[in-house]
N, C-alpha and C positions, 0 to 999 in steps of 0.2 A: 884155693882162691881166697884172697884176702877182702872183706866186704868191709867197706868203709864210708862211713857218712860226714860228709864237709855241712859245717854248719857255715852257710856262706855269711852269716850277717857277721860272725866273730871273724875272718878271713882280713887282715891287717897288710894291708900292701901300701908303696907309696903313690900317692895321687896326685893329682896337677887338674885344679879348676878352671875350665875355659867357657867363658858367655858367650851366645851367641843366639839369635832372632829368630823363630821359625814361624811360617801361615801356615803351611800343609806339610801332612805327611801319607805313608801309604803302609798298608798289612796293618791297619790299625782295628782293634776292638771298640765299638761304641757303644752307648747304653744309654734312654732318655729317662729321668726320674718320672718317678709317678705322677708327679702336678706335673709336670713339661715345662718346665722351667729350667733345667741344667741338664746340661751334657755329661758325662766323667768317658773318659776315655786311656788307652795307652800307647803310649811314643817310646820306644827303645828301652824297653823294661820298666820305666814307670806311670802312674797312674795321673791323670788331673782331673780337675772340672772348670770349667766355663759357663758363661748361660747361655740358652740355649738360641737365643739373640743374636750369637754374637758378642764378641770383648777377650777378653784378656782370660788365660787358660792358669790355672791356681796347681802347684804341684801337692798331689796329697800324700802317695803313697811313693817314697823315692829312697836310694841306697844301694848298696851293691847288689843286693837280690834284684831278680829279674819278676818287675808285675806285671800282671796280663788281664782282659779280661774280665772290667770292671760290670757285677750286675747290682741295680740299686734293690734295695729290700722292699716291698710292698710300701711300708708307709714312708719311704725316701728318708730317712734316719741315719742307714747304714746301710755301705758297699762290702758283699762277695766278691773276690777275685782271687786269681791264681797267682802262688808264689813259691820262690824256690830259697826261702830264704833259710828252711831248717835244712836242708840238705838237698832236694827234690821236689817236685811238684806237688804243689797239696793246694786247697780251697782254706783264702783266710779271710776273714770279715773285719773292719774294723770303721768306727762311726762316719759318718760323709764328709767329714774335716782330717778323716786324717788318722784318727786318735784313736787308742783302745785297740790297735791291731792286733787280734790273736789268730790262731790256726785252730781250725774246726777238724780239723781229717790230718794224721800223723803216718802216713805211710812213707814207708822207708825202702821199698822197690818197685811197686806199680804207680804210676804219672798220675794225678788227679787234677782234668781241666774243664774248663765250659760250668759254672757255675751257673744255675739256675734255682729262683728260689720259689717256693710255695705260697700261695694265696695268702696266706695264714703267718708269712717270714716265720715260721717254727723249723722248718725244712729247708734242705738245698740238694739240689739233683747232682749229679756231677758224673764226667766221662770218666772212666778207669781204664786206663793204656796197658797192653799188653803188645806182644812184639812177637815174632817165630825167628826161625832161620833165617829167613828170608822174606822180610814184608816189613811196610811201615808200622806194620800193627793192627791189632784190633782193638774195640774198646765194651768194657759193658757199664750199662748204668745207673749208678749208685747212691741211696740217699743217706744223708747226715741230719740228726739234729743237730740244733744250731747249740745246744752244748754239747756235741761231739759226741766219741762212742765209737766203736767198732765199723757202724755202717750198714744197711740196710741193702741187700744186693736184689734189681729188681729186672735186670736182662741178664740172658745166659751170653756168650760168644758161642758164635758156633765152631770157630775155631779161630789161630792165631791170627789171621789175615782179613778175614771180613769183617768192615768197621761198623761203627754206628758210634754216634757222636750228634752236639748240637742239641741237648734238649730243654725241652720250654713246656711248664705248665700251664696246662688250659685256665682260665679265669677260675672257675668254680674249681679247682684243682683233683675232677674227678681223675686226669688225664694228662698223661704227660708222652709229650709229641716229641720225636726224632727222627736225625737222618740215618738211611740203613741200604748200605752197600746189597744191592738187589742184583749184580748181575750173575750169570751162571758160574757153574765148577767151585773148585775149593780154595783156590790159592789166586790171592790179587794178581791182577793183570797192569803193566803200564804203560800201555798203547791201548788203551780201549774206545769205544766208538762214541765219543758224547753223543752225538745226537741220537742213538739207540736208548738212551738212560744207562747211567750207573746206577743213580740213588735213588728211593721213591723218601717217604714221607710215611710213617709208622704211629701209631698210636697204642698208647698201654695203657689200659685200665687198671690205675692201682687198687682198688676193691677186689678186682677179679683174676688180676697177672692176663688177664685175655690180649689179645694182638690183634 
């Protein structure tokens, strides 16, 4: 098996620019800044902001890589989001205008998505995708500092298929909240019964790894 990493942003193909107006879109990611004043969001892999009023959408983070995801930092300075611009999925940060984009988290086979960041912007949570034979995957969840590093691993999977995804620091950042594929047996189902529950809502005491 030949294992190869496309760095997409160097990927040189021919292009054709076409304009065109939009008001709405859908499957989109939103995020409100800390004062509540601006929206940033993503539309067909790239990123913008707006106020949050209403008006005209500002493109920040755009190019052939795919953005996702945008979450603003505690003091609304700078946006975390997901990009696949060095080869794969990773968490990258760069100032609320746009500028400074770098990549906090360099993984080169596991997915890194769903940035969430710490009380303190020191930190960023983030989903880590995993896959089986047969399953959309599972995920566990992993913290960065915000000058990178290896990674802090702070959920186990219990195995390839049951996910958990989604997570959010509680205010005082004792706690960090996710979603967690709760229904029975080992291997995803996809006919399952919504209204019996799939997912509940999980808590993790980072001091204590408690559940």
């Amino acid at each position: 098996m030949i294992h190869a990493l496309l760095l997409v942003a160097l990927v040189q193909t021919p292009v054709q620019q076409v304009s065109f107006d939009l008001e709405e879109g859908t499957w989109m990611n939103v995020a409100l800044s800390p004062d509540g004043t601006t929206l940033a969001f993503d539309w067909l892999g790239d990123i913008y902001t707006m106020p949050a009023t209403g008006g005209e959408a500002r493109a920040v983070c755009t190019g052939t890589a795919w953005q996702m995801q945008p979450a603003f930092s505690p003091d609304g300075a700078q946006l975390a989001y997901t990009s696949d611009e060095g080869g794969g999925d990773n968490i990258w940060v760069c100032s609320v205008d746009g500028s400074g984009a770098r990549a906090v988290t360099k993984e080169t086979f596991r997915l890194l998505t769903q940035p969430a960041w710490s009380p303190d912007g020191e930190w960023l949570v983030a989903r880590k995708h995993y896959t089986g034979r047969r399953s959309l995957g599972a995920g566990e969840l992993w913290m960065y500092h915000l000058s990178g590093g290896e990674g802090l691993q702070v959920t186990t999977k219990p195995n390839d298929q049951k996910d958990l995804g989604e997570p959010v620091y509680s205010p005082d950042g004792r706690y960090v909240y996710f979603s967690l594929d709760v229904t029975g047996g080992e291997t995803f189902e996809y006919s399952q019964d919504a209204t019996k529950g799939i997912y509940a809502i999980d808590r993790l005491e980072l001091a204590t790894g408690e559940l």
